[in-house]
N, C-alpha and C positions, 0 to 999 in steps of 0.2 A: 750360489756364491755369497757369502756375507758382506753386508755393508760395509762401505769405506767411509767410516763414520770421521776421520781426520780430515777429510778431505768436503764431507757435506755436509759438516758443521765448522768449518774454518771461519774464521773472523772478517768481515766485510769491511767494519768499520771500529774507527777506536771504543765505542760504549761496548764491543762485545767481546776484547781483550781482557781475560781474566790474569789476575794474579801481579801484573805491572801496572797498577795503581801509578806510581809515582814518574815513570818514563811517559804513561800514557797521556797522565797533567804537563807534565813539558811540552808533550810535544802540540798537547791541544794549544797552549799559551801562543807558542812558536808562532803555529799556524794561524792564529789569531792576528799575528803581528804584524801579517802580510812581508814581513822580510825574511822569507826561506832560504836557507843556504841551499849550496847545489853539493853538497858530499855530507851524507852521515855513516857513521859510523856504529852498528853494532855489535854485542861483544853479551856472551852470556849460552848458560848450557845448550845440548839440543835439546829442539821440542818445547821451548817457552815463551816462543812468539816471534822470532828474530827477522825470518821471512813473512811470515803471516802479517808484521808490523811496517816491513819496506814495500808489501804490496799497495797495504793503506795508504801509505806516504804519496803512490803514485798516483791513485787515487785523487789524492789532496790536492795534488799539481795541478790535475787536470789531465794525466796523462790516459790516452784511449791504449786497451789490455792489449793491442797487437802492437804498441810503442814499448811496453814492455820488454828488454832483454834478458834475460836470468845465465847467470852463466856460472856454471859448476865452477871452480878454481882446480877442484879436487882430477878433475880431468882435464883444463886448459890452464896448467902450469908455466908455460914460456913465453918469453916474450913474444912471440910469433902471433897467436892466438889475441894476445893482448896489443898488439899493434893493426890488426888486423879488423878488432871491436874497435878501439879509436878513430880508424878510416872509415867506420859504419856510421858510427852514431855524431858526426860531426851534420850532418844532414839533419833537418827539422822532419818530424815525420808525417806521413801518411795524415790527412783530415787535421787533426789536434798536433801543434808542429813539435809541443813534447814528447821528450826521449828518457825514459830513466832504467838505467843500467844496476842488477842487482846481482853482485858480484856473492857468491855463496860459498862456505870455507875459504876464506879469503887470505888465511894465516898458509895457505897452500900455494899459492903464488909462489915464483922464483923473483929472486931479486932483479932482472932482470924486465921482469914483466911488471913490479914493482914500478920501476923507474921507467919504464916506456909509460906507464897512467899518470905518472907524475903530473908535467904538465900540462893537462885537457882539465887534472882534478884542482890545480891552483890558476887556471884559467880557464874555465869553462865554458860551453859558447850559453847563449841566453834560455835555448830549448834543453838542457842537456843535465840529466841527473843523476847521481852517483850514490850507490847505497853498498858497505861494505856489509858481510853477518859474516861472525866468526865467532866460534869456542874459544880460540886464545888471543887473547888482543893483544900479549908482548909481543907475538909473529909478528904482528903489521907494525912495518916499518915507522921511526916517530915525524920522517918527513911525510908519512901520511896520515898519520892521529893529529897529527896539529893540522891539519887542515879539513879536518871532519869536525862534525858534531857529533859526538862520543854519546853512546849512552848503553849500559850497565845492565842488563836483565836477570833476574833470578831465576832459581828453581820456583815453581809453583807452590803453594803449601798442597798440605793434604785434606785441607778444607776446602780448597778452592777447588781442588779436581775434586772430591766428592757433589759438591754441588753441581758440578758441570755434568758427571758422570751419569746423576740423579735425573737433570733436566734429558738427555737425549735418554735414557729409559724409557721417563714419562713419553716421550714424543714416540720416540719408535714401539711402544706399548709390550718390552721385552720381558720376557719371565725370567728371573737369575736364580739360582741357589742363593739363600739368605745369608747376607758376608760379602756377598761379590764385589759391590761398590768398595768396601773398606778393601777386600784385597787388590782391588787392581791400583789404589789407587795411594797405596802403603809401595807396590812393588812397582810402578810408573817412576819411584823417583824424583818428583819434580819436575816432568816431563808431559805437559798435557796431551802433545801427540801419542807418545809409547801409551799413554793413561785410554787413549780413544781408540786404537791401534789393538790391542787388549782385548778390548770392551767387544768390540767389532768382530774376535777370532772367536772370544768363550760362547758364545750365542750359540745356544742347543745344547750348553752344559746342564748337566742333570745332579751333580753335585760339589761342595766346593773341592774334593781331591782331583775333579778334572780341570776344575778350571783353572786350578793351582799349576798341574801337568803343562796343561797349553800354553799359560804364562809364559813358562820356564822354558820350553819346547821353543816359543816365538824371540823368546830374548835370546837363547845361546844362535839359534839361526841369522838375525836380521844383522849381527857384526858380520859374519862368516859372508853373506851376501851380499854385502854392503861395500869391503874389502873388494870383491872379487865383483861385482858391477864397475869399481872404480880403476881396476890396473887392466879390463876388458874395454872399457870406452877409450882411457890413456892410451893403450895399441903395445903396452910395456908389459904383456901378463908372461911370466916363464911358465914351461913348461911342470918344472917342479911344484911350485904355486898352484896349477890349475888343477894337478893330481891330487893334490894334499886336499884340494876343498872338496874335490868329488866324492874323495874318501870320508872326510867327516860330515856329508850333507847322504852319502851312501843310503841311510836307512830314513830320511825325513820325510816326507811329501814332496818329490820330485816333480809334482808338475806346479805344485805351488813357488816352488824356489825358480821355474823357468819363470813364469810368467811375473815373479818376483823383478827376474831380470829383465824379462819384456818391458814392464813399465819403467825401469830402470833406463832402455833405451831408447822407448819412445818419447821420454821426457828431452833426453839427449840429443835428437832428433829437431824436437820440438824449441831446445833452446839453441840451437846450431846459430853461428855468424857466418859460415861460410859456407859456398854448394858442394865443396871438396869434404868438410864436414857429415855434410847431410847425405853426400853419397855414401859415406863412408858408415855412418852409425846406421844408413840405413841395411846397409849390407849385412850389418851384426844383428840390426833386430829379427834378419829375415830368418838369422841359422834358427833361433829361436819361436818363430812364428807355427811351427806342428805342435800342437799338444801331445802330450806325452800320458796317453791314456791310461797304461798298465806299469804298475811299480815295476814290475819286473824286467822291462825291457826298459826302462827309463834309463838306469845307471850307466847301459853302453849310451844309449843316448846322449846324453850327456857326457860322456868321453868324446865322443866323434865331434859334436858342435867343438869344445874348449880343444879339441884336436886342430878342426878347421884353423879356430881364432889363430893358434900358435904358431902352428906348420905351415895352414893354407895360405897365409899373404890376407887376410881377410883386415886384419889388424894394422897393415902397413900403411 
């Protein structure tokens, strides 16, 4: 299995944030000031640091990694979910009595779930921290921008993911077809995870028209996946929905697109606020838990699981 180079090269701390120079001086100043607010706000593409920068910030608090809460939006849309984190994290926690709450696609909130954060986020108890990331930041509401600390992320250049792309070569000691770093990192976007993520799948390419293939193979997949991870945890997937994808992932790497979804769920699992949650996602991770050895028998496979999700009540 190839490296998950997104994940063991992630940023620890602010000196290893490439490409936001000018958010990362903010926020070191900030932090210098000793007067931290308790809600920030980010806003900027995927994949340019937006959670890798609110992990820091916990970091900074003082907050210990199991006080951490991460919570999809993209799958706990209503206020229920969100009134239900509010009754959690009013409590100091475990050892270190800090709590900071990392709300992720945040622009996916219902208004409703909006206005249930409202006020915990303009009254905050002393342990307790709020960090929004989102792609579009006219979604969030302006009685919640005005009570954040906003800050703006770019795309990466194409300098900075070359360099970065260069450094874990050197370390992981990988042989590429000569170009590769310039390709992956021209077709990344501005995006240093897609740029790592990439990097991580070409490994064993033997010249640049495969690794061009792979590329392109991985980018049309990881929307199509990513979609149908997110209205499968929701418990909202139609049955028309879950045909249509089977049909266009039909010919791809089917046991890579399950276990796509597996860690899909177990992060879900992992970020759960409640045991009605955690029964529940676990029960999704489980349909997914056979690997799916032979292409040829995958494709029923994968009818009968997204069968289950729909039909069985597995979703409800």
């Amino acid at each position: 299995m190839s490296e998950i180079f997104h994940l063991k090269y992630r940023p620890t701390n602010f000196d290893e944030v490439i490409g936001q120079n000018s958010v990362v001086s903010s926020l070191k100043e900030l932090f210098k000031s000793k007067n931290t607010p308790h809600s920030f706000l980010f806003v900027g593409p995927s994949g340019v640091g937006k959670t890798t920068i609110a992990r820091i910030i916990a970091s900074q608090v003082g907050c210990d990694s199991f006080n951490i809460i991460e919570v999809d939006a993209a799958t706990h849309t209503g206020v229920d979910s969100m009134r239900e984190l509010t009754e959690n994290v009013k409590f100091q926690g475990i050892g270190n009595p800090n709590k900071v709450v990392i709300i992720d696609e945040g622009h996916m909130l219902s208004k409703g779930a909006w206005n249930s954060l409202l006020k915990i986020i303009e009254e905050p108890p002393e342990h307790l921290y709020f960090i929004f990331c989102t792609t579009e930041g006219k979604k969030v509401p302006e009685t919640i921008r005005t009570r954040c600390n906003t800050y703006l992320l770019k795309e990466v250049s194409k300098g900075d993911i070359e360099l970065l792309l260069e450094v874990v070569v050197d370390c992981e000691k990988l042989i590429l077809p000569e170009g590769t770093i310039g390709i992956i990192s021209k077709e990344a976007l501005g995006s240093v995870r897609r740029a790592l993520v990439y990097l991580s799948q070409v490994v064993g390419s033997t010249t640049l028209r495969e690794v061009l293939d792979k590329i392109n193979t991985i980018a049309e997949e990881d929307d199509k996946v990513l979609g149908i991870c997110r209205l499968i945890a929701s418990g909202r997937l139609p049955w028309k929905k879950a045909t249509e994808f089977a049909l266009s992932v039909k010919e791809s790497n089917l046991e890579g697109v399950r276990i796509q979804i597996s860690n899909y769920l177990a992060s879900c699992v992992v970020r759960s606020n409640s045991e009605k949650d955690s029964i529940r996602f676990l029960s999704l991770l489980g349909l997914f838990s056979k690997p799916w050895t032979y292409q040829s028998s995958a494709f029923p496979e994968l009818l009968l699981v997204l069968g289950e999700i729909v039909y069985g009540g597995e979703s409800s």
